[in-house]
mmCIF file of the N, C-alpha and C atoms, coordinates in Angstrom:
data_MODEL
# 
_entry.id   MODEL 
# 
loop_
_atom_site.group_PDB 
_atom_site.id 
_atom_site.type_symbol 
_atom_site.label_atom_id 
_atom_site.label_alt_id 
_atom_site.label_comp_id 
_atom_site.label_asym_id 
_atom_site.label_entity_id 
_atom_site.label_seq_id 
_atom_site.pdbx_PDB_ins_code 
_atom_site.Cartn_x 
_atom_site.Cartn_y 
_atom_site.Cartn_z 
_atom_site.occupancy 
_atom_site.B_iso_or_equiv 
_atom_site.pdbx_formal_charge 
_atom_site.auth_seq_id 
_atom_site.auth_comp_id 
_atom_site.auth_asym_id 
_atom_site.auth_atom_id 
_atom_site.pdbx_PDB_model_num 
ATOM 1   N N  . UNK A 1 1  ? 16.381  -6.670 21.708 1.00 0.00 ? 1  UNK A N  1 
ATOM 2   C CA . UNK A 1 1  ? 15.804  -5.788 22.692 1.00 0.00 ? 1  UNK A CA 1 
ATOM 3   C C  . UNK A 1 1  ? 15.383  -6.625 23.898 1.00 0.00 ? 1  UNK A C  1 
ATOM 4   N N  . UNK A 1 2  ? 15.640  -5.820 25.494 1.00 0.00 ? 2  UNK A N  1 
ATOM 5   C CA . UNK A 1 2  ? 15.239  -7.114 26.382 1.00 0.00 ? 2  UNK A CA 1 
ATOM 6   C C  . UNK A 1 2  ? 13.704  -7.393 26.227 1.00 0.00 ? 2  UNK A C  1 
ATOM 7   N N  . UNK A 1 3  ? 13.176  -8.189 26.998 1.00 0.00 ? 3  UNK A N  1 
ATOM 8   C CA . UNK A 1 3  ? 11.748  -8.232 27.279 1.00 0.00 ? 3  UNK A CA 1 
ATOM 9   C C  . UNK A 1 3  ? 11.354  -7.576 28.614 1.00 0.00 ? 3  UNK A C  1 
ATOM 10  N N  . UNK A 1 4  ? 10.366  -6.827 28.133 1.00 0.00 ? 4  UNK A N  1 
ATOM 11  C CA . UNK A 1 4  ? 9.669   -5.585 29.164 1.00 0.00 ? 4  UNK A CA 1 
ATOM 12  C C  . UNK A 1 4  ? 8.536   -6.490 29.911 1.00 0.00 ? 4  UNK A C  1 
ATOM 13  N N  . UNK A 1 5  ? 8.746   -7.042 31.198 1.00 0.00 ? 5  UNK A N  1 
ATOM 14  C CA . UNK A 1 5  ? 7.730   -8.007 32.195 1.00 0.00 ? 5  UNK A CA 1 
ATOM 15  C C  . UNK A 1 5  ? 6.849   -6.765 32.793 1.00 0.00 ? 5  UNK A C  1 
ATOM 16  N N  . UNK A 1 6  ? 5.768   -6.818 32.275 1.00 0.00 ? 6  UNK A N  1 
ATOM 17  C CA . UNK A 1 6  ? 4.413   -5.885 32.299 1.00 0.00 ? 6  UNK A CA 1 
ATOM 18  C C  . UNK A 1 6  ? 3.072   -6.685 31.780 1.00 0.00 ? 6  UNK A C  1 
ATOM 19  N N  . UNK A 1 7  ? 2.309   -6.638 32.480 1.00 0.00 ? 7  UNK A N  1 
ATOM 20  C CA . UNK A 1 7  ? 0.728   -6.580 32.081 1.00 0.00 ? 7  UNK A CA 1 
ATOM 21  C C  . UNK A 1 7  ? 0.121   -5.866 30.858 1.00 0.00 ? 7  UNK A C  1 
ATOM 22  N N  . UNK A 1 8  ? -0.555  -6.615 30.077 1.00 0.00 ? 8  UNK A N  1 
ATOM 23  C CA . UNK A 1 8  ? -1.307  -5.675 29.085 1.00 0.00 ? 8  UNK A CA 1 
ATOM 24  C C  . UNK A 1 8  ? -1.787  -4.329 29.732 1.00 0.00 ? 8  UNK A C  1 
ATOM 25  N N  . UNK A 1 9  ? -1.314  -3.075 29.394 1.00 0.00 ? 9  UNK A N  1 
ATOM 26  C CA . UNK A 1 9  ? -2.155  -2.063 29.576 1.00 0.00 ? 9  UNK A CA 1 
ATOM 27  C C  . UNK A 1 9  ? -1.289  -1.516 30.834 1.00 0.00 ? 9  UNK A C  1 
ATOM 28  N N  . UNK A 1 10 ? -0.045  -1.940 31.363 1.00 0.00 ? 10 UNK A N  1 
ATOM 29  C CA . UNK A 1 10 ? 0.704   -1.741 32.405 1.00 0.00 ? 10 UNK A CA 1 
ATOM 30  C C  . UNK A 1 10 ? 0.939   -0.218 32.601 1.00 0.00 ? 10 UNK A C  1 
ATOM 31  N N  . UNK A 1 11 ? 1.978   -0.624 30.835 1.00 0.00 ? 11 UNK A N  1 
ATOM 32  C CA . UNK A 1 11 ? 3.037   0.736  30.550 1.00 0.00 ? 11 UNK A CA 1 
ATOM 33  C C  . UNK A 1 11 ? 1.943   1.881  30.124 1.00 0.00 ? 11 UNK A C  1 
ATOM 34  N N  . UNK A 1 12 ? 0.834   1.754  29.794 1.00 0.00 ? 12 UNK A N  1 
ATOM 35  C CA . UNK A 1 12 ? 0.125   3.333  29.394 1.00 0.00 ? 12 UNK A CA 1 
ATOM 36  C C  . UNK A 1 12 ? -0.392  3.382  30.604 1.00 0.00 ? 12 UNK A C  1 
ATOM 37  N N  . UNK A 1 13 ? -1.118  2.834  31.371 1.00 0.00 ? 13 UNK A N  1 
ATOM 38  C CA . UNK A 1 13 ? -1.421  3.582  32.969 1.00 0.00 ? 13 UNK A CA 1 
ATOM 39  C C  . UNK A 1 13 ? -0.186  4.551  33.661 1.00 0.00 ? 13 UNK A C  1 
ATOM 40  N N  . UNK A 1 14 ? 0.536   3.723  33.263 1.00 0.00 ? 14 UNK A N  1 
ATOM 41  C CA . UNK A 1 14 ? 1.640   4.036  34.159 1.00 0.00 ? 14 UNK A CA 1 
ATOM 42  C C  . UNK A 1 14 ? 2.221   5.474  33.456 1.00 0.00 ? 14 UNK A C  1 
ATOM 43  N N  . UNK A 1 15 ? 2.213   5.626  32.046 1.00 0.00 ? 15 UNK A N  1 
ATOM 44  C CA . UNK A 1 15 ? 2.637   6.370  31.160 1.00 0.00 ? 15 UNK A CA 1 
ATOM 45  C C  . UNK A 1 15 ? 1.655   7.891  31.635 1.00 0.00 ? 15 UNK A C  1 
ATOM 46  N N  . UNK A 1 16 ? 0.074   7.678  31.748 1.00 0.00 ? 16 UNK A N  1 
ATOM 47  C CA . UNK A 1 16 ? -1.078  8.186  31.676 1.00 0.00 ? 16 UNK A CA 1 
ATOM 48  C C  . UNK A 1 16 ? -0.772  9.235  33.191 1.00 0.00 ? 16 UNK A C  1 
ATOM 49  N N  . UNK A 1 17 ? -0.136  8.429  34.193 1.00 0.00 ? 17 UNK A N  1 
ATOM 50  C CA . UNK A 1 17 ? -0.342  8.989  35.407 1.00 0.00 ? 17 UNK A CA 1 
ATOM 51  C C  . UNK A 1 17 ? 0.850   9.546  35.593 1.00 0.00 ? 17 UNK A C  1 
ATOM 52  N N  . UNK A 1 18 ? 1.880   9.450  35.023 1.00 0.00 ? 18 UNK A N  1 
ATOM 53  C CA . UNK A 1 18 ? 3.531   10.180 35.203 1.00 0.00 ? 18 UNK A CA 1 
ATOM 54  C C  . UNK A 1 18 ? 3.130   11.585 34.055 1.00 0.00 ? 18 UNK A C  1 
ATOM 55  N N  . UNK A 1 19 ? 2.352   11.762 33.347 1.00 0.00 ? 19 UNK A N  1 
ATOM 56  C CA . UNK A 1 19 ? 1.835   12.108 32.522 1.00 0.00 ? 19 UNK A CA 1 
ATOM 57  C C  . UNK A 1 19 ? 0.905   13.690 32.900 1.00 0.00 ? 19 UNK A C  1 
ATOM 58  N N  . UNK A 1 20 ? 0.358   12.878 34.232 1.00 0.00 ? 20 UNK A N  1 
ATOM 59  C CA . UNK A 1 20 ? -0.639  13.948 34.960 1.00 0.00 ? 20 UNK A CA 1 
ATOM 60  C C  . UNK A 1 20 ? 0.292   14.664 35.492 1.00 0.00 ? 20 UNK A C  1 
ATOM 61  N N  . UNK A 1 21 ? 1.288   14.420 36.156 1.00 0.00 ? 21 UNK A N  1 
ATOM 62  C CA . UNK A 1 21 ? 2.209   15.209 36.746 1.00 0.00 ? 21 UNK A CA 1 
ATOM 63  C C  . UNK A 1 21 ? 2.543   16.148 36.249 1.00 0.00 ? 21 UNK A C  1 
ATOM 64  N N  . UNK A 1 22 ? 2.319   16.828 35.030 1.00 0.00 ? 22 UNK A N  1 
ATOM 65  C CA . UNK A 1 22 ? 2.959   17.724 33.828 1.00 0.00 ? 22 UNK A CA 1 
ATOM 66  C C  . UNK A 1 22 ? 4.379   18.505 34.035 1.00 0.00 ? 22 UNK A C  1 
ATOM 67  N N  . UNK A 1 23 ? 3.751   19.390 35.306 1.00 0.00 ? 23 UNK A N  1 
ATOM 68  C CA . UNK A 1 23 ? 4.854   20.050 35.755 1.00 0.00 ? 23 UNK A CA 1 
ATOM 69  C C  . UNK A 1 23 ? 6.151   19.691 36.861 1.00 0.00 ? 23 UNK A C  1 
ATOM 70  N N  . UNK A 1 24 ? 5.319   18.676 37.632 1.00 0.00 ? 24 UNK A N  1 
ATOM 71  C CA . UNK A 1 24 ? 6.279   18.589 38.835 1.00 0.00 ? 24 UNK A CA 1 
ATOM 72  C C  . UNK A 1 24 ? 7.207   17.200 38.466 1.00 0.00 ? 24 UNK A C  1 
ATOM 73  N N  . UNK A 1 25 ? 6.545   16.224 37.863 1.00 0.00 ? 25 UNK A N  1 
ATOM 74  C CA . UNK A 1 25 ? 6.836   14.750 37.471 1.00 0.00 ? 25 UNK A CA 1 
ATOM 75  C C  . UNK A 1 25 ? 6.617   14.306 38.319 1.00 0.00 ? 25 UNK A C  1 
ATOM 76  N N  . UNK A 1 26 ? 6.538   13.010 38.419 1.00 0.00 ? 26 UNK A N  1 
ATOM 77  C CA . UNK A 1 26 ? 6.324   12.067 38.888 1.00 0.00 ? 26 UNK A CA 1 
ATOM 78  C C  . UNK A 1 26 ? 7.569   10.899 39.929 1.00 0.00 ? 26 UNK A C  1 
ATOM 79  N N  . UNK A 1 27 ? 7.517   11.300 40.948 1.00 0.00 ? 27 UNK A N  1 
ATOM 80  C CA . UNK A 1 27 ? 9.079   10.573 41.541 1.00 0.00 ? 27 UNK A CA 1 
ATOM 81  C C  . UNK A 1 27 ? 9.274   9.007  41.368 1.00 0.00 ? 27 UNK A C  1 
ATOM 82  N N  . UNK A 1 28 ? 10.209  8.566  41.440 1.00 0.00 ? 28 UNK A N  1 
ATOM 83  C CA . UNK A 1 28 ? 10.971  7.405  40.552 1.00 0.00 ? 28 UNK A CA 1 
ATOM 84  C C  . UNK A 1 28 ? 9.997   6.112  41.305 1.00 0.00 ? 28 UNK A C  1 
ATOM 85  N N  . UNK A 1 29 ? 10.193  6.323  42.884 1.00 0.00 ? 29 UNK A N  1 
ATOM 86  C CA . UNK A 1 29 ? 10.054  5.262  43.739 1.00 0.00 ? 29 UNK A CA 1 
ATOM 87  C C  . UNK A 1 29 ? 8.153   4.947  43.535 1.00 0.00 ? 29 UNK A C  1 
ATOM 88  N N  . UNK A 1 30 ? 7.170   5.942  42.778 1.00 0.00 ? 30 UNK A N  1 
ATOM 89  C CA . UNK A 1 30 ? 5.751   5.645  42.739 1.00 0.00 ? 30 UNK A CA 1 
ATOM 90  C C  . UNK A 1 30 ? 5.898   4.641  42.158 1.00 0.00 ? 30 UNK A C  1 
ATOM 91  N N  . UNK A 1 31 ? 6.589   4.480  40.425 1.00 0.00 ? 31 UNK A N  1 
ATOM 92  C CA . UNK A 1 31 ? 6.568   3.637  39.388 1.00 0.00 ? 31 UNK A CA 1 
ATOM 93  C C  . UNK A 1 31 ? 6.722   2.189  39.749 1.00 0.00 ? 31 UNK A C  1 
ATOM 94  N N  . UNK A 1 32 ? 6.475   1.299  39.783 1.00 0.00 ? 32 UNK A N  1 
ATOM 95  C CA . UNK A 1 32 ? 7.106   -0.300 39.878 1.00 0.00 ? 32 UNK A CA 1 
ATOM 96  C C  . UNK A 1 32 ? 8.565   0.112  39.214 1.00 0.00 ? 32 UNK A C  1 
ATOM 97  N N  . UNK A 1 33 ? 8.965   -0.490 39.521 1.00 0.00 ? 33 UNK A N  1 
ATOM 98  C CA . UNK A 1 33 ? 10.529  -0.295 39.026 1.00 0.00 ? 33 UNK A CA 1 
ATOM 99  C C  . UNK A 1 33 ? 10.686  -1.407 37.396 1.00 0.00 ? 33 UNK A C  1 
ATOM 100 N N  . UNK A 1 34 ? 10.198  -2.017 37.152 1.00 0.00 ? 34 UNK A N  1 
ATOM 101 C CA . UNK A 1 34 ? 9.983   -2.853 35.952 1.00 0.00 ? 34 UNK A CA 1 
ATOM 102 C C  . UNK A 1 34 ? 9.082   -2.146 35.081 1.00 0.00 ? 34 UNK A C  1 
ATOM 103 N N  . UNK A 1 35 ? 8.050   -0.927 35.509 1.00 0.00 ? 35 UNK A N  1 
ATOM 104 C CA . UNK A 1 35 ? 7.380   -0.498 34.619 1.00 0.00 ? 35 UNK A CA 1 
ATOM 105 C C  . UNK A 1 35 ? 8.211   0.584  34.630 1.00 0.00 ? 35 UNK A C  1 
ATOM 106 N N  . UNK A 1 36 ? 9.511   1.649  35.674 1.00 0.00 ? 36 UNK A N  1 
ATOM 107 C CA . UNK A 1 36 ? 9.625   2.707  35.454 1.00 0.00 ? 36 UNK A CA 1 
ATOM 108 C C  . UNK A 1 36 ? 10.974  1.699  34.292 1.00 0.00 ? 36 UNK A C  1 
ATOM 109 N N  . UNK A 1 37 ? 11.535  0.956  34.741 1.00 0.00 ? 37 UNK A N  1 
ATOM 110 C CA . UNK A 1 37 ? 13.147  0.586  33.029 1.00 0.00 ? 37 UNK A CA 1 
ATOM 111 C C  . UNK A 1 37 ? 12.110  0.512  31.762 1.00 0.00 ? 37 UNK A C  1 
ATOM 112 N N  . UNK A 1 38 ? 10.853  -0.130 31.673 1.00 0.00 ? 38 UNK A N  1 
ATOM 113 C CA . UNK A 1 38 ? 10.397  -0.461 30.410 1.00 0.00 ? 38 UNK A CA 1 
ATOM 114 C C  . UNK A 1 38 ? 9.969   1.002  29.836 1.00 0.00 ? 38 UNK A C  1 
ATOM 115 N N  . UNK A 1 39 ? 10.020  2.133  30.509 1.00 0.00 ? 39 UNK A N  1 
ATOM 116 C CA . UNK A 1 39 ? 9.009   3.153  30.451 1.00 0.00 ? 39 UNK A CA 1 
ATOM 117 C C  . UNK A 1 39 ? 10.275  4.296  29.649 1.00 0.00 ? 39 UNK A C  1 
ATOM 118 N N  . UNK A 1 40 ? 11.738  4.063  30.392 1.00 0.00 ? 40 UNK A N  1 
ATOM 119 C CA . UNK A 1 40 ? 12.476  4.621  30.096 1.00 0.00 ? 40 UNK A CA 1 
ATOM 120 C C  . UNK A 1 40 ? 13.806  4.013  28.859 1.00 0.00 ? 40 UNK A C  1 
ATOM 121 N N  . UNK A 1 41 ? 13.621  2.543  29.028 1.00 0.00 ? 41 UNK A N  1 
ATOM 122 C CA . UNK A 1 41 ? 14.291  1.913  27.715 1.00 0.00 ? 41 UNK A CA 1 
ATOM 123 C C  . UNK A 1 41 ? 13.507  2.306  26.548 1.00 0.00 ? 41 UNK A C  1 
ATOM 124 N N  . UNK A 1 42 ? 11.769  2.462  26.330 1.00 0.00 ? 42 UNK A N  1 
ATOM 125 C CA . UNK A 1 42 ? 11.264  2.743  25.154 1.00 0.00 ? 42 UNK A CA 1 
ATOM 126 C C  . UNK A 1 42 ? 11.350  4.418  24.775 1.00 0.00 ? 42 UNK A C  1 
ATOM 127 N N  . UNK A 1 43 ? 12.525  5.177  25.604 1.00 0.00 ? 43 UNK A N  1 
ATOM 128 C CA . UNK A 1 43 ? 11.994  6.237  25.636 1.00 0.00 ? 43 UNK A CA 1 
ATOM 129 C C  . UNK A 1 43 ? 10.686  6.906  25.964 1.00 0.00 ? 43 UNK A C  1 
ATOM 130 N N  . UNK A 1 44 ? 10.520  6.589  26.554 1.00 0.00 ? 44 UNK A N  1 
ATOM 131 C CA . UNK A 1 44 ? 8.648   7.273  26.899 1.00 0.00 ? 44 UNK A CA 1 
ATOM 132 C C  . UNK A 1 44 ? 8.701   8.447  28.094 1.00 0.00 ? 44 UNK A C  1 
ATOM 133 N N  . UNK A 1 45 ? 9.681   8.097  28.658 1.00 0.00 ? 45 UNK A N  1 
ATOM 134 C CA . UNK A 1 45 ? 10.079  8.889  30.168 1.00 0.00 ? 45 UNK A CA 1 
ATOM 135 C C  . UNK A 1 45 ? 11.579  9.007  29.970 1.00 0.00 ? 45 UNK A C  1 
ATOM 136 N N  . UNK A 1 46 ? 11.370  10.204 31.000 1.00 0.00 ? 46 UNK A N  1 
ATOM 137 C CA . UNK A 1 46 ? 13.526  10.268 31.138 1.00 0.00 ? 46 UNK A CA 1 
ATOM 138 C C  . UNK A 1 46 ? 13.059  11.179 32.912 1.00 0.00 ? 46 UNK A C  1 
ATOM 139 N N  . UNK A 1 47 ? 14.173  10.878 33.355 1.00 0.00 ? 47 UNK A N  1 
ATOM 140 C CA . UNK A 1 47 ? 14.365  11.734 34.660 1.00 0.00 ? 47 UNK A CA 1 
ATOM 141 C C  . UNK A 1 47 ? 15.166  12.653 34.224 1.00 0.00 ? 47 UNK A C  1 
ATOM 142 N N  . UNK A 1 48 ? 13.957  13.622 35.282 1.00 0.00 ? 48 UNK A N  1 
ATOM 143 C CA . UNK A 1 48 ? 14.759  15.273 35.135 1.00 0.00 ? 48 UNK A CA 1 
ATOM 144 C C  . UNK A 1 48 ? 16.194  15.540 36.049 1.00 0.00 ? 48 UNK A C  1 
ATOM 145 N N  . UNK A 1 49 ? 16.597  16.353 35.961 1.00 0.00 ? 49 UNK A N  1 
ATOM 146 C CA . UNK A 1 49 ? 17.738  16.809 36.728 1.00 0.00 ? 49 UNK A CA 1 
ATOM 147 C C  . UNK A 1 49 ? 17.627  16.665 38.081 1.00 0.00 ? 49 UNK A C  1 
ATOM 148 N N  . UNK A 1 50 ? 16.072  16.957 38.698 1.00 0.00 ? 50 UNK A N  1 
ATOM 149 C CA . UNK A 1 50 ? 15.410  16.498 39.991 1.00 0.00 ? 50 UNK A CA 1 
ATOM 150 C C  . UNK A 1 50 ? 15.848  15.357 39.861 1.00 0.00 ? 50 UNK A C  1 
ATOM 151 N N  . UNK A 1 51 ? 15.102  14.340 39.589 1.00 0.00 ? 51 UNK A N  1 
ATOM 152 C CA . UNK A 1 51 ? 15.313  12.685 40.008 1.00 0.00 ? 51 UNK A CA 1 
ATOM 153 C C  . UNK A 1 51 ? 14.166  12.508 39.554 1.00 0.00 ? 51 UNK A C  1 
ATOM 154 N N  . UNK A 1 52 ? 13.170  13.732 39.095 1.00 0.00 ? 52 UNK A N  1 
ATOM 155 C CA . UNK A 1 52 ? 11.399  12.980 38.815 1.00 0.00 ? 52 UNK A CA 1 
ATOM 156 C C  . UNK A 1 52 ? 11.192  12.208 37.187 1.00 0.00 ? 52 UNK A C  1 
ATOM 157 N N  . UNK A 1 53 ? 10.363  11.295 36.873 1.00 0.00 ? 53 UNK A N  1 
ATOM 158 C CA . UNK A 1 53 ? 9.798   11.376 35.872 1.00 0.00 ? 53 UNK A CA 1 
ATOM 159 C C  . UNK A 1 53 ? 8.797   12.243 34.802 1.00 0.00 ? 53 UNK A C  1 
ATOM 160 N N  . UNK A 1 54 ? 9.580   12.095 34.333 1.00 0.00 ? 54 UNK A N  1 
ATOM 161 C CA . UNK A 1 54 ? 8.838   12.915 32.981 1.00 0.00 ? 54 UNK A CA 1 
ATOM 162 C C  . UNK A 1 54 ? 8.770   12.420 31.836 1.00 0.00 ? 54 UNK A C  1 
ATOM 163 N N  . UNK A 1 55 ? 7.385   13.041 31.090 1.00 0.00 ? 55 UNK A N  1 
ATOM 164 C CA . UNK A 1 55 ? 7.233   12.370 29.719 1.00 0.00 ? 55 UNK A CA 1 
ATOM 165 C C  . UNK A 1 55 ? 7.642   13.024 28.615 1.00 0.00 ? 55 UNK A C  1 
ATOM 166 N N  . UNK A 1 56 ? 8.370   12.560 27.841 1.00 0.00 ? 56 UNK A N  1 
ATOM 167 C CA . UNK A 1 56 ? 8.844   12.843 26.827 1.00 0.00 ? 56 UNK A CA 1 
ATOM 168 C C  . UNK A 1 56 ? 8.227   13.147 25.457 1.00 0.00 ? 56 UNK A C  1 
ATOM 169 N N  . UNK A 1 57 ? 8.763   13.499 24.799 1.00 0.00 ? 57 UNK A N  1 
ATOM 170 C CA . UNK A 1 57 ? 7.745   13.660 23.155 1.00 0.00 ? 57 UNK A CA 1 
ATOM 171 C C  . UNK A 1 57 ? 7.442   12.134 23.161 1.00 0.00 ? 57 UNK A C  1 
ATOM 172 N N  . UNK A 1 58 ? 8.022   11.050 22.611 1.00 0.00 ? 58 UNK A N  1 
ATOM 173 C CA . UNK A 1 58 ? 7.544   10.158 22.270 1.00 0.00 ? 58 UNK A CA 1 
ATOM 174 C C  . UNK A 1 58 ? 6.828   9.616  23.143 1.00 0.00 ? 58 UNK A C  1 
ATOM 175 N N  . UNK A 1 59 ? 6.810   9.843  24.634 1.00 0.00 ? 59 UNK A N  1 
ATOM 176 C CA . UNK A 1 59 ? 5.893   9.126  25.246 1.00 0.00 ? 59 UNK A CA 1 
ATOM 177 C C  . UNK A 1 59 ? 4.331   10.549 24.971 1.00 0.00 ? 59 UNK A C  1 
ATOM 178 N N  . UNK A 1 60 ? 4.211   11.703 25.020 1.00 0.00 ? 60 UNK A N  1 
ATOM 179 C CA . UNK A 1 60 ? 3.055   12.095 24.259 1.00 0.00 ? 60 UNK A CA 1 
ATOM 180 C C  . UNK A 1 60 ? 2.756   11.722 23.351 1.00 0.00 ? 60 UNK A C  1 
ATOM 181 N N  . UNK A 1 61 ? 3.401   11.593 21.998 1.00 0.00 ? 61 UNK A N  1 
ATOM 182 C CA . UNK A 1 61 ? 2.661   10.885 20.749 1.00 0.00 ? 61 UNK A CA 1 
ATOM 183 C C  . UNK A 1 61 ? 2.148   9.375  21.161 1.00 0.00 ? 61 UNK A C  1 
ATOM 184 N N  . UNK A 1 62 ? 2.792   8.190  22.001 1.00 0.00 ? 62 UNK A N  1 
ATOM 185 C CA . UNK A 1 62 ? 2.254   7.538  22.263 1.00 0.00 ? 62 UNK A CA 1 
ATOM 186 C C  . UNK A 1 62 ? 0.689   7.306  23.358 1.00 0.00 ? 62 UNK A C  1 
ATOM 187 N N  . UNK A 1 63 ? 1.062   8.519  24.318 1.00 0.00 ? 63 UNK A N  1 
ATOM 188 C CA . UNK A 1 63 ? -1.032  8.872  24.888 1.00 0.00 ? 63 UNK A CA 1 
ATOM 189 C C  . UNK A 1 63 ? -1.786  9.008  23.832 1.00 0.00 ? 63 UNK A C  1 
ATOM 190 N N  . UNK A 1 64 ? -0.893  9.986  23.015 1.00 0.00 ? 64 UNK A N  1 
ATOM 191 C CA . UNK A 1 64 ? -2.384  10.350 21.713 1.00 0.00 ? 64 UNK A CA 1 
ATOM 192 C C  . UNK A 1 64 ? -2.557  8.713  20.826 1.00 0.00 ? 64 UNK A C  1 
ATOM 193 N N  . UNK A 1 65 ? -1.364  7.932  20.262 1.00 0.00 ? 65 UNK A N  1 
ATOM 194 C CA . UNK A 1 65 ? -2.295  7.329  19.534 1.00 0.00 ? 65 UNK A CA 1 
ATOM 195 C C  . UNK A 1 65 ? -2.902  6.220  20.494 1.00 0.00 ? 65 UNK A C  1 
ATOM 196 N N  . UNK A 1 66 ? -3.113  6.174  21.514 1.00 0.00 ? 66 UNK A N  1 
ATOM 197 C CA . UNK A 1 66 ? -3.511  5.390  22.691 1.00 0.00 ? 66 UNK A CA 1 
ATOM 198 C C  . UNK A 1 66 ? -4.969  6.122  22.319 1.00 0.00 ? 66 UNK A C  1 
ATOM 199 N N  . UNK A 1 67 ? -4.976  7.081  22.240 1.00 0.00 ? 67 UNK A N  1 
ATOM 200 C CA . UNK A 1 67 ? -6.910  7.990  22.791 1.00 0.00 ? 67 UNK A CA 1 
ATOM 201 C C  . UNK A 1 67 ? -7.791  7.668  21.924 1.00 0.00 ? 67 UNK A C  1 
ATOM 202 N N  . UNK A 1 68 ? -8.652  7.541  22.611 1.00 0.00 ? 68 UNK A N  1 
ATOM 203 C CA . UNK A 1 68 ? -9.988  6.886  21.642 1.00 0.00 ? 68 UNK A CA 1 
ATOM 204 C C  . UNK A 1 68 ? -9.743  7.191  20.069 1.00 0.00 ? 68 UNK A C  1 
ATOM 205 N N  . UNK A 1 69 ? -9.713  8.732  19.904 1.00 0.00 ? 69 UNK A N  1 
ATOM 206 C CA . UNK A 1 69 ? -10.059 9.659  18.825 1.00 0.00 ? 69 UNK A CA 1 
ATOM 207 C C  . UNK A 1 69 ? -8.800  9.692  17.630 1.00 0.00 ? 69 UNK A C  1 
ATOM 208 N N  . UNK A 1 70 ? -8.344  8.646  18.054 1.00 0.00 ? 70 UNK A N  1 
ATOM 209 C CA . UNK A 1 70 ? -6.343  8.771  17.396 1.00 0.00 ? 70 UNK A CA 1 
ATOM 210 C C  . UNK A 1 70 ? -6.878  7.798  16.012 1.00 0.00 ? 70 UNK A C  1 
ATOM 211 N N  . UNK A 1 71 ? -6.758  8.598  14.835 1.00 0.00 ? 71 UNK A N  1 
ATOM 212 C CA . UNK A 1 71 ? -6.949  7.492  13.594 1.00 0.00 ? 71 UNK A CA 1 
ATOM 213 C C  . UNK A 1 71 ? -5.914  6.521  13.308 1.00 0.00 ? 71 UNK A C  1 
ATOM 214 N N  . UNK A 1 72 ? -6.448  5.523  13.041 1.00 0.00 ? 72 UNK A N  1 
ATOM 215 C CA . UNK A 1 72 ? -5.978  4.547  12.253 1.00 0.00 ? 72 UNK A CA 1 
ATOM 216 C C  . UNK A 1 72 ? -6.068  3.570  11.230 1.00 0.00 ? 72 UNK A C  1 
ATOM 217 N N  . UNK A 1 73 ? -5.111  3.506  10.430 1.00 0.00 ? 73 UNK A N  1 
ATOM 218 C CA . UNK A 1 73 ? -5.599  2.968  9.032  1.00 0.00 ? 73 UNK A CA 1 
ATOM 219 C C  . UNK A 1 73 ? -5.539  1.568  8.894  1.00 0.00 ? 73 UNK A C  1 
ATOM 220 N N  . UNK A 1 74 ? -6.126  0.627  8.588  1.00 0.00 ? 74 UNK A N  1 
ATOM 221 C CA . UNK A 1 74 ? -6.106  -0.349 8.095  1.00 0.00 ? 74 UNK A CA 1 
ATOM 222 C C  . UNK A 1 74 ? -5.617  -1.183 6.668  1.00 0.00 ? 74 UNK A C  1 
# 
């Protein structure tokens, strides 16, 4: 798999705020372009038929287990 050049905590901001967009998405050129390939190689985002970003199922299950309240087992 390549390596995704991002900051700790890059790809869920970035995830968080393409995210807010719900309905309209989020257009390509906001994203850093290294956070929008890492965002869309992990599946997390896909562009719509527009050209916008959008989040995908797996990028929702990944906000939730991101949220405070998301269990996890040890």
């Amino acid at each position: 798999m390549p390596r995704i050049n991002v900051k700790q905590g890059e790809l869920a901001h970035w995830l968080q705020l393409i995210a807010a967009e719900r309905d309209t998405g989020l257009a390509p050129d906001a994203v850093p372009s290294n956070v929008r390939e890492g965002l869309i190689l992990l599946s997390c985002v896909t562009e719509s038929e527009q050209g916008r970003l959008m989040v995908t199922e797996k990028g929702r299950l990944s906000l939730r287990m991101a949220g405070p309240d998301a269990i996890h087992l040890s």
